[in-house]
NUTOR-172923 format. One line per field, with one value per residue (C-alpha): residue number from 1; chain; x, y, z. Coordinates in Angstrom, 3 decimals. Each point is the difference from the previous one (the first is absolute). Example, Ala and Ser with C-alpha at 12.3 -4.5 7.8 and 13.67 -1.06 7.14 Angstrom:
REM NUTOR-172923
i	1 | 2
ch	A | A
xx	12.300 | 1.370
yy	-4.500 | 3.440
zz	7.800 | -0.660
END
This chain:
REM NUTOR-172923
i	1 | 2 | 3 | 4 | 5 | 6 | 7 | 8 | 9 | 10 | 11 | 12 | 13 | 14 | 15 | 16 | 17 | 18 | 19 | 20 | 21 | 22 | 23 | 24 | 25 | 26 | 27 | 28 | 29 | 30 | 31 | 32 | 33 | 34 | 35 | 36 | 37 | 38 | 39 | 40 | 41 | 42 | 43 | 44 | 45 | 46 | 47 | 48 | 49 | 50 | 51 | 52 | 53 | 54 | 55 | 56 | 57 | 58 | 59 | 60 | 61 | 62 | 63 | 64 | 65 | 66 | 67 | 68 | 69 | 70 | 71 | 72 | 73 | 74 | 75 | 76 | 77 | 78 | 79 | 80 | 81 | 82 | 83 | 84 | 85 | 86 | 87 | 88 | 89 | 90 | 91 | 92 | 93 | 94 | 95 | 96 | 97 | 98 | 99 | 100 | 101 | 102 | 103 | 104 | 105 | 106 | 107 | 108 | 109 | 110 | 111 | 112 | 113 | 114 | 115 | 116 | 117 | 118 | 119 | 120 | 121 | 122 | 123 | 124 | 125 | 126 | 127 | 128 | 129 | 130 | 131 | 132 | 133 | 134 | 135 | 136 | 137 | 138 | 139 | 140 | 141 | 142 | 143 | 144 | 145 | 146 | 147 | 148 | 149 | 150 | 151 | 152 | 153 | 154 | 155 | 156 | 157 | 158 | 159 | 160 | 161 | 162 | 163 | 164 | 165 | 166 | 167 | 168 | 169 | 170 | 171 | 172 | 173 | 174 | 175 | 176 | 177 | 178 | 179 | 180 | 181 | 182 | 183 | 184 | 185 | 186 | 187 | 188 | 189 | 190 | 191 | 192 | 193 | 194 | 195 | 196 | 197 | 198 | 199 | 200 | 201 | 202 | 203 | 204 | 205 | 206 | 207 | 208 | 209 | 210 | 211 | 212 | 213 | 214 | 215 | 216 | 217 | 218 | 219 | 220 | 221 | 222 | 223 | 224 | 225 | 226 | 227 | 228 | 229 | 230 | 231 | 232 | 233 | 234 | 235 | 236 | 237 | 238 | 239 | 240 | 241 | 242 | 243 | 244 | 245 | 246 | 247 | 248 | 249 | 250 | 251 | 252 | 253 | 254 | 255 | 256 | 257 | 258 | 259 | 260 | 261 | 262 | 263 | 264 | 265 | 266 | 267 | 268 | 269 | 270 | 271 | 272 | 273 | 274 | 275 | 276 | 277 | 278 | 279 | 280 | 281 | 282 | 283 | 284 | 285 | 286 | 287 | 288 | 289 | 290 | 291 | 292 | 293 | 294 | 295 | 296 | 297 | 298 | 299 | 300 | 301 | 302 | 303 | 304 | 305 | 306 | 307 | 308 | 309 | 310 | 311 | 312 | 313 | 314 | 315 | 316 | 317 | 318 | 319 | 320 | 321 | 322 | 323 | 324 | 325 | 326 | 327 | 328 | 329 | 330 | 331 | 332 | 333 | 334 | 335 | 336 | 337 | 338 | 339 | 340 | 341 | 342 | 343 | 344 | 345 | 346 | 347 | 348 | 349 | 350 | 351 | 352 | 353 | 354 | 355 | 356 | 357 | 358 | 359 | 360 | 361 | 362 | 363 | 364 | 365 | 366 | 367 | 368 | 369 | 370 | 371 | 372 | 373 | 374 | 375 | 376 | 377 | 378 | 379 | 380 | 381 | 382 | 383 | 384 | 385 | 386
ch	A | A | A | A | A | A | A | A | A | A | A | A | A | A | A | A | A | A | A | A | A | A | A | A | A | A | A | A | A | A | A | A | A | A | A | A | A | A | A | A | A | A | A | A | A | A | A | A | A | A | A | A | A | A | A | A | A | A | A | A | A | A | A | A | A | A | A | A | A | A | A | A | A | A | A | A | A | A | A | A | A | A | A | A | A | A | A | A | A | A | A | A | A | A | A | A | A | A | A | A | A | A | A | A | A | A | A | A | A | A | A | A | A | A | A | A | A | A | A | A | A | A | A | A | A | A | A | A | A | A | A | A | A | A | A | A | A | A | A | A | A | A | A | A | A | A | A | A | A | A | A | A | A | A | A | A | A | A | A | A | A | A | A | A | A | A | A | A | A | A | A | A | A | A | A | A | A | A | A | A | A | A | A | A | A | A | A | A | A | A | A | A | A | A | A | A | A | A | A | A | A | A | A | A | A | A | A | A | A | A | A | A | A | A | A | A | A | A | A | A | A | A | A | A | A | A | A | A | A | A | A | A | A | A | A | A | A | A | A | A | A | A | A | A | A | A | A | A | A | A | A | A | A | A | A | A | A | A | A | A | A | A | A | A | A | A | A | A | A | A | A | A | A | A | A | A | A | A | A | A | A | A | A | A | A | A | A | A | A | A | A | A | A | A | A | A | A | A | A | A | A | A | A | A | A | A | A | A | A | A | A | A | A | A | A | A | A | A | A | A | A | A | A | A | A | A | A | A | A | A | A | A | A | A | A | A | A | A | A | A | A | A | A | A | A | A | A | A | A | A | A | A | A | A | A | A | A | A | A | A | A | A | A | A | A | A | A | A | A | A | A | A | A | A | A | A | A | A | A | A | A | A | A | A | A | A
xx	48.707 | 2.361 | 0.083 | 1.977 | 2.801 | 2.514 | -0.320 | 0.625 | 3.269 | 0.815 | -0.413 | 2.194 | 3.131 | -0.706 | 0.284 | 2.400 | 2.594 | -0.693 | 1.245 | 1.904 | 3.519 | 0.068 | 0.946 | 3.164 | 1.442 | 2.894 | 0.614 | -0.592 | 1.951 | 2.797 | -0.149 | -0.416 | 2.590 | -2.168 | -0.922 | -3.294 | -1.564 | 0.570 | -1.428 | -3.039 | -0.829 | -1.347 | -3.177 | 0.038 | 0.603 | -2.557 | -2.577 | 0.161 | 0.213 | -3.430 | -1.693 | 0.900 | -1.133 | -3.070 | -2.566 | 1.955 | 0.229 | -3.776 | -1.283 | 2.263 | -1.861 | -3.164 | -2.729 | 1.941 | -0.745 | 1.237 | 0.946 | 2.373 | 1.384 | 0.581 | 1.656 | 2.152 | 0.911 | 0.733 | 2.685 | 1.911 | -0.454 | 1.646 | 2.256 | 1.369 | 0.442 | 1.704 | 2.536 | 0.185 | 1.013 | 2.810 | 1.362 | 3.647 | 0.107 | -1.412 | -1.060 | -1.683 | -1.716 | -1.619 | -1.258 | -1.452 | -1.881 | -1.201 | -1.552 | -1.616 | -1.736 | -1.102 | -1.634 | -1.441 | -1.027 | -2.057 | -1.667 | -1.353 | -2.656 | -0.542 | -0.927 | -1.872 | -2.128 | -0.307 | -0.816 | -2.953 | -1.513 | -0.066 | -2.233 | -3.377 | -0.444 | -0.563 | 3.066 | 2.382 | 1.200 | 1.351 | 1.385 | 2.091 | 0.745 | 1.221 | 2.382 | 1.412 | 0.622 | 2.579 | 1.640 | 0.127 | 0.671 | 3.138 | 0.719 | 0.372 | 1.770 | 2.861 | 2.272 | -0.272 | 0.417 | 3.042 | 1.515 | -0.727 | 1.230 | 2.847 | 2.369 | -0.464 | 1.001 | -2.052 | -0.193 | -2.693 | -2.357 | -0.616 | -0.152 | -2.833 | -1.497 | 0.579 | -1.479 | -3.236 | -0.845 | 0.721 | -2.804 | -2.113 | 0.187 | -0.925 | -2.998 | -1.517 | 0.634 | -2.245 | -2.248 | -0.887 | -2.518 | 0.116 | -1.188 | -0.707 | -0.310 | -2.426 | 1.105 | 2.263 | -0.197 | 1.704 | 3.704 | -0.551 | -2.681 | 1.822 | 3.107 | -2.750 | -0.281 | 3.335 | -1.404 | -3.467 | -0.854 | -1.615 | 2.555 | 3.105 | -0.873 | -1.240 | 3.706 | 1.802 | -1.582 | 1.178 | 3.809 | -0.626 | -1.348 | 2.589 | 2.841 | -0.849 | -0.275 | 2.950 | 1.976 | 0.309 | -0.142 | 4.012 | 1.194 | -2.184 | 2.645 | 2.764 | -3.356 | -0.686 | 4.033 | 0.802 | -3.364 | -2.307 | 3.306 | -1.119 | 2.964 | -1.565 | -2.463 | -0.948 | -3.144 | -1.124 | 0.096 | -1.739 | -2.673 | -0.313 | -0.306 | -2.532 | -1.979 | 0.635 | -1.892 | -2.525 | -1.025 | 0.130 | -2.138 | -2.293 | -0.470 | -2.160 | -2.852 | 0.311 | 0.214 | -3.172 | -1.722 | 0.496 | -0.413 | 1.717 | 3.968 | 0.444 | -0.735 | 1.475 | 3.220 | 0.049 | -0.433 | 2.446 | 2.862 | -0.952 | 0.848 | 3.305 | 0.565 | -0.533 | 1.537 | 3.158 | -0.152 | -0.447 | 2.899 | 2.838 | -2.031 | -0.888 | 1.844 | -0.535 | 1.132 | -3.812 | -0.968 | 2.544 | -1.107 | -3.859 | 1.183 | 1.464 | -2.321 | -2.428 | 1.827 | 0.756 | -3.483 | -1.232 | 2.693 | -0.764 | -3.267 | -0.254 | 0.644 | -3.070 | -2.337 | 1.762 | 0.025 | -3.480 | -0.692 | 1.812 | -2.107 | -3.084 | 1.353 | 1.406 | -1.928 | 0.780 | 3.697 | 0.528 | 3.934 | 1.252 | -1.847 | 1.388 | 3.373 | 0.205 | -0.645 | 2.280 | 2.849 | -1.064 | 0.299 | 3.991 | 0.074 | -0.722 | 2.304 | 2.832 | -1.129 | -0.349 | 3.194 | 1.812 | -1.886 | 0.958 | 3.906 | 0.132 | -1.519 | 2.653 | 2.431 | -1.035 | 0.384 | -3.684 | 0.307 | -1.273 | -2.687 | -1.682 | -0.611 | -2.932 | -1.535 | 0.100 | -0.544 | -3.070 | -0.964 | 0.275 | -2.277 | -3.038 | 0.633 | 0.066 | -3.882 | -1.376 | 1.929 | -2.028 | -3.493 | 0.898 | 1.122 | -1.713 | -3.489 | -2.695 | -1.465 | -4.014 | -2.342 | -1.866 | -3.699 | 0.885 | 2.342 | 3.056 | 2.906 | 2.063 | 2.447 | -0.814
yy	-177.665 | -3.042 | -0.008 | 3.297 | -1.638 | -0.887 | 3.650 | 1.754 | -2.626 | 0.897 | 3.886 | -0.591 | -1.348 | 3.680 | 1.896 | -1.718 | 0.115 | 3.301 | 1.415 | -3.246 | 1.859 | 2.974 | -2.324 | -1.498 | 3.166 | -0.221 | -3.694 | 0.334 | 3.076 | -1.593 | -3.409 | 1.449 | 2.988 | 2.956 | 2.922 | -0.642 | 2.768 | -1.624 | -3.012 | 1.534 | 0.358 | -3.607 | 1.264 | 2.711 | -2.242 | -2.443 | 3.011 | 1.738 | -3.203 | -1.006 | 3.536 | 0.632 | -4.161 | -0.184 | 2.066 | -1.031 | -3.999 | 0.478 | 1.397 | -2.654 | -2.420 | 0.757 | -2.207 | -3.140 | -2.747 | 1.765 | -3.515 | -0.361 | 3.363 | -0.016 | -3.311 | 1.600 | 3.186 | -1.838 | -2.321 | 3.104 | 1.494 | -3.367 | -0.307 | 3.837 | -1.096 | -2.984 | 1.645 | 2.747 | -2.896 | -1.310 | 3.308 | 0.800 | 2.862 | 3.355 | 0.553 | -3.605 | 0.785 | 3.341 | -2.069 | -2.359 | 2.983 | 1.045 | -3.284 | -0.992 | 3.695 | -0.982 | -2.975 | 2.019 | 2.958 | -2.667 | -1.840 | 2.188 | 1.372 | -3.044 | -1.269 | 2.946 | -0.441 | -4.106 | 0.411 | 2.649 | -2.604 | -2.546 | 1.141 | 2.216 | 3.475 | 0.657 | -1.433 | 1.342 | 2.597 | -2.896 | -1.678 | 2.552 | 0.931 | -3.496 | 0.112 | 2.963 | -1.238 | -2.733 | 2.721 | 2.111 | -2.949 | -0.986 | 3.933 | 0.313 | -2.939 | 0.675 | 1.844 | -1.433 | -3.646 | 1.493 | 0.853 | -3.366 | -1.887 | 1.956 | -2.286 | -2.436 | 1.413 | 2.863 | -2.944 | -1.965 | 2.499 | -0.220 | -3.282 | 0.451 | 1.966 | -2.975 | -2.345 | 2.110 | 0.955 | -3.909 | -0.746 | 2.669 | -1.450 | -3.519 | 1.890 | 1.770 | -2.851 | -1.754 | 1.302 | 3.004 | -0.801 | 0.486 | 3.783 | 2.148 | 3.483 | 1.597 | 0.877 | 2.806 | 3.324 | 1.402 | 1.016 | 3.769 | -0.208 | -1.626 | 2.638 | 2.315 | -0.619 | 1.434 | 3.292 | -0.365 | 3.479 | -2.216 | -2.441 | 2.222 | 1.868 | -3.216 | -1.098 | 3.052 | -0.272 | -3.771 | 1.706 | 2.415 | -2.568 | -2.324 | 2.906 | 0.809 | -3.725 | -1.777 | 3.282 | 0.241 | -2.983 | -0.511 | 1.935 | -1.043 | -2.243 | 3.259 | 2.277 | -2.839 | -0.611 | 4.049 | 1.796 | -2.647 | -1.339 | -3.587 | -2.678 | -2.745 | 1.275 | -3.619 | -0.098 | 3.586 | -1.207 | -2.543 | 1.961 | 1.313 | -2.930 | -1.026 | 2.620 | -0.086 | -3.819 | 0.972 | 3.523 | -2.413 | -2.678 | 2.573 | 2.043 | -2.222 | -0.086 | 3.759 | 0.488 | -2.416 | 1.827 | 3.429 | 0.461 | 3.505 | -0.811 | 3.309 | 1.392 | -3.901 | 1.290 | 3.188 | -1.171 | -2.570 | 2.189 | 2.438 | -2.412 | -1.040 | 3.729 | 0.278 | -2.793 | 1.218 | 3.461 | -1.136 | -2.240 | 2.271 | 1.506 | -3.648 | -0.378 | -3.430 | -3.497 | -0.983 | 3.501 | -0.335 | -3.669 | 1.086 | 2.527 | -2.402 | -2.527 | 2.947 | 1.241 | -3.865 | -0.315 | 3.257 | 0.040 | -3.627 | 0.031 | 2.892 | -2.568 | -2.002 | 3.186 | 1.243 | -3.448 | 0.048 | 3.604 | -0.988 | -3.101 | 2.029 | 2.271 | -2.257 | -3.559 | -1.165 | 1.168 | -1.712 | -0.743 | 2.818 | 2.397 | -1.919 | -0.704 | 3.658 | 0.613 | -2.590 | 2.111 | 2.830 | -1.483 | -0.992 | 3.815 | 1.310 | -2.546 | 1.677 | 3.511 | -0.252 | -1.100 | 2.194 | 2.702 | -0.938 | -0.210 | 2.932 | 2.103 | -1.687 | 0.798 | 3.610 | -0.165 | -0.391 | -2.107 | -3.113 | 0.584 | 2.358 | -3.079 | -1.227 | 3.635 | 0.663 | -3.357 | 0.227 | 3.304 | -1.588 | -3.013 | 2.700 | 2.312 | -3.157 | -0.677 | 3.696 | -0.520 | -3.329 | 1.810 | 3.365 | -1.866 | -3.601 | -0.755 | -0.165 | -3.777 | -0.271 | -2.759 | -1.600 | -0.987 | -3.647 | 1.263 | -0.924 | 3.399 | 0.775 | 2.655 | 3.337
zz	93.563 | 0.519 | -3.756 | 0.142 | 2.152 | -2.854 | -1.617 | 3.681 | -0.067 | -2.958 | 1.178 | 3.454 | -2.284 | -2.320 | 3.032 | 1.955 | -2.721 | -0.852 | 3.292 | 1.701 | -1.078 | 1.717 | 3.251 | -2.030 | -1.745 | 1.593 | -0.633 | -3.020 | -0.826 | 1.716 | -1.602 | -3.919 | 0.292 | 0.092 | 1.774 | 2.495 | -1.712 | -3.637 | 2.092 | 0.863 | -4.107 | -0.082 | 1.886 | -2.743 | -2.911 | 1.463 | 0.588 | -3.376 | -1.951 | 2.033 | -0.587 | -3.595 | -0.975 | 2.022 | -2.552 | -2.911 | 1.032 | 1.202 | -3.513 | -2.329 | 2.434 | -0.004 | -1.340 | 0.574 | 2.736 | 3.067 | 1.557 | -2.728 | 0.678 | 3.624 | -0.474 | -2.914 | 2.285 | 3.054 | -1.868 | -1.382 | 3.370 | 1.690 | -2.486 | 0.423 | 3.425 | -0.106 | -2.881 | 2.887 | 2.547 | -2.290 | -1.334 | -0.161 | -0.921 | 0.865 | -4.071 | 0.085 | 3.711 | -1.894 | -2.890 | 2.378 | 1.858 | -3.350 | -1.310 | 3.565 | -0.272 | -3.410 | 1.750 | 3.203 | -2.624 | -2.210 | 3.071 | 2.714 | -2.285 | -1.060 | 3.196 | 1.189 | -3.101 | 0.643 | 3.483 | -1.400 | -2.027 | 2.577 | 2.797 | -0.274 | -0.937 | 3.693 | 1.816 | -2.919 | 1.975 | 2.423 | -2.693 | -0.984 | 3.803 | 0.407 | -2.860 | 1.086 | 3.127 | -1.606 | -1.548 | 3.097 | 2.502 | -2.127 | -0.659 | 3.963 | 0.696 | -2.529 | 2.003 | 2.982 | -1.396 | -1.926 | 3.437 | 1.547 | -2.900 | -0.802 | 2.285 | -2.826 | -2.617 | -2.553 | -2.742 | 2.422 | 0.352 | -4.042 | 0.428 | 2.506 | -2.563 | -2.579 | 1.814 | 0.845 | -3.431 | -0.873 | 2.587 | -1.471 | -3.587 | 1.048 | 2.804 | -3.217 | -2.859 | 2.347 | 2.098 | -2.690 | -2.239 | -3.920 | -0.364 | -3.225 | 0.100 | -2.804 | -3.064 | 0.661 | -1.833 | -2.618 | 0.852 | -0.200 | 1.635 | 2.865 | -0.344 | 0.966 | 3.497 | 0.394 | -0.972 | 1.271 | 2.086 | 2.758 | 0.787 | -0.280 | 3.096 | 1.848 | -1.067 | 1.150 | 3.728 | -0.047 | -0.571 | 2.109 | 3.047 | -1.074 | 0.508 | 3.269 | 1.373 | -1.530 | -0.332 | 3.739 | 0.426 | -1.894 | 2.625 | 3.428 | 1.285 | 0.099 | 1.674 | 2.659 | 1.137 | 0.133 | 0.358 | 2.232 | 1.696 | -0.957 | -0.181 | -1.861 | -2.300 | -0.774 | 2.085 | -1.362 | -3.714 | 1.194 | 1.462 | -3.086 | -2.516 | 2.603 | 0.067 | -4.405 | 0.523 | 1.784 | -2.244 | -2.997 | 1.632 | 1.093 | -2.711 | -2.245 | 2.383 | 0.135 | -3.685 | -0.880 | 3.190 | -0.525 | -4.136 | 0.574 | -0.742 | -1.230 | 3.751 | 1.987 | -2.013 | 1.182 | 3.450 | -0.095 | -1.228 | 2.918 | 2.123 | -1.441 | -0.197 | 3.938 | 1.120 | -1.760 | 1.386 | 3.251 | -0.137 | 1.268 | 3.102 | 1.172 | 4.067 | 0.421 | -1.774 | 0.092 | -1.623 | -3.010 | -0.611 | -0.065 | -2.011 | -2.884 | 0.479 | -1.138 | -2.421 | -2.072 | -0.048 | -1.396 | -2.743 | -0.859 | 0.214 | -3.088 | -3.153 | 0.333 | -0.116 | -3.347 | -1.188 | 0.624 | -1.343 | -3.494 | -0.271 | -0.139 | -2.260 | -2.542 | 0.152 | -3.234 | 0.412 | 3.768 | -0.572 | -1.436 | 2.167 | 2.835 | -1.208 | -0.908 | 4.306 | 0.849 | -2.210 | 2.005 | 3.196 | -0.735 | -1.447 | 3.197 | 1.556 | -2.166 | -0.148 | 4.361 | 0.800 | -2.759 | 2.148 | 2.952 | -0.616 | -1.881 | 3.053 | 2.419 | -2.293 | -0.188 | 3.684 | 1.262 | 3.301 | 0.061 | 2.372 | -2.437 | -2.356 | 1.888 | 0.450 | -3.835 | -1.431 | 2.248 | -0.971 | -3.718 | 0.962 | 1.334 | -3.606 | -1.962 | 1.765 | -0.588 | -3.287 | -0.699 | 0.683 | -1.763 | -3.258 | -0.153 | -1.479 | 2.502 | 0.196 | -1.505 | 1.083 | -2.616 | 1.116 | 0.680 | 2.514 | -1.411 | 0.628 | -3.292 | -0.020 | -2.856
END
């Protein structure tokens, strides 16, 4: 597993920079001439520009020696960053956001697919839950790090960034060995997968999951301060990347121990779903922590499973199948906090969120049995979704 290291750093820079701005909007706003909300469009930009790139980067890459392709995503990734760092102007600060989600989009199936190939059939699943963990570890620690290092200036925390996916490039150039994929398929039949009746609803639970997590969790720190009467929300959020850490690190032994993701998923996003609905009757400080804590690690613990779950499906298709999830997972990002400011704009107080968000995590796991492919066992024991 130690050989998986420079992928999961590569993973915590994705995730860290996708989220790191929402704790320097303001600076930002204030220090480029533009509205906070116009601000607020780099996580946007950077979002789409990962989501729409991913399946495309992943099929135009295919075949090719993914060490050469990490290495090639991770230096347009750093170097979005570092053009992000030195931008000055809000147009140039856009295009930076742009090329360094060209760079994310193109390596985190990439690296879900390298750390595949690395280990055994049977500790995959732990493989992929430790990637995913980079991705969540740096997700959860973006907007509290923003806060902290705001003080200094909104240019330094895309330096941080820089420097990060620097150390990534030089972890991977060495310590990843020289890997090629088999021959890849024909393009259309790659394009398929996009269409393929199993995987699209296997994707639309991942948007769904994703929704209800990330979607509530844009607007958590407003719910703790007026709802939960909490004046720092800092240890909260951290009660919730930690309990995001320790879902992902757990989840692999779950996945390669019990074959059935299809039902693990459903249970996991009943948890987030009751955690979250829980949230606003919670009377103590100790309650709402346990409460988060719960809630980070069902939501973060559901990418691994589908990960898992399109692997099976789609062997000889690994990166698109997976960068097609990873799309979906910054969909649901998108589609949950769209969601979530358009009912407190319709007037829907905030401590409904948590009740209907939840309510949306337990449909999205009835949802995921009703409309998802029951897993078969072949006799050697091995558990393939069909």
């Amino acid at each position: 597993m130690r050989r998986l290291l420079p992928l999961v750093l590569g993973m915590a820079a994705l995730g860290l920079d996708a989220y790191v701005v929402a704790g320097i909007l303001e600076v930002v706003a204030g220090d480029l001439g533009v509205p906070v909300p116009v601000a607020g469009q780099l996580v946007t930009v950077f979002t789409l520009s990962y989501a729409l790139l991913s399946p495309i980067c992943a099929t135009f890459a295919a075949g090719r020696p993914l060490r050469l392709v990490l290495l090639s995503a991770l230096a347009v990734f750093t170097a979005g960053n570092a053009l992000a760092a030195l931008a000055p102007s809000w147009s140039l600060l856009l295009v930076s956001r742009v090329v360094a989600g060209f760079g994310a989009g193109l390596y985190s199936p990439m690296a879900a697919a390298t750390a595949a190939a690395l280990v055994p059939e049977h500790r995959r699943g732990r493989a992929l839950a430790l990637v995913t963990a980079g991705l969540s570890g740096g997700t959860v620690a973006g907007l509290p790090l923003g806060l902290l290092l705001v003080s200094h200036g909104w240019r330094l925390t895309y330096w941080l960034v820089t420097v990060l996916g620097v150390l990534a490039f030089v972890t991977v150039a060495l310590f990843v060995p020289t890997l090629r994929p088999a021959e890849p398929p024909p393009l259309r039949t790659r394009i398929t997968v996009l269409a393929d009746r199993a995987v699209v609803p296997l994707l639309l639970v991942t948007v769904l999951s994703t929704a209800t997590s990330i979607g509530m969790y844009t607007y958590v720190a407003p719910f703790l301060t007026e709802v939960a009467a909490v004046r720092d929300p800092l240890w909260h959020l951290c009660a919730w990347g930690l309990g995001g850490l320790v879902g992902n690190l757990a989840i692999g032994t779950l996945i390669d121990r019990w074959r059935d993701t299809r039902a693990l998923l459903s249970v996991l996003l009943t948890v987030l779903g009751l955690s979250l609905a829980l949230l606003p009757l919670a009377t103590s400080t100790f309650g709402t922590i346990a409460l988060m804590f719960l809630w980070g690690a069902g939501g973060w613990s559901c990418p691994a499973p589908q990960q898992h779950r399109l692997l099976a499906l789609k062997p000889a298709q690994g990166p698109v199948a997976i960068s097609l999830n990873a799309s979906s997972i910054y969909v649901g990002s998108a589609v949950g906090a769209a969601v979530g400011g358009t009912l407190l704009a319709t007037g829907v107080g905030i401590a409904w969120l948590p009740l209907l968000f939840g309510a949306g995590a337990v449909a999205a796991a009835m949802l995921n049995l009703l409309i998802t492919e029951r897993p078969t066992r072949h006799p050697a024991g091995d558990t393939v979704e069909r």
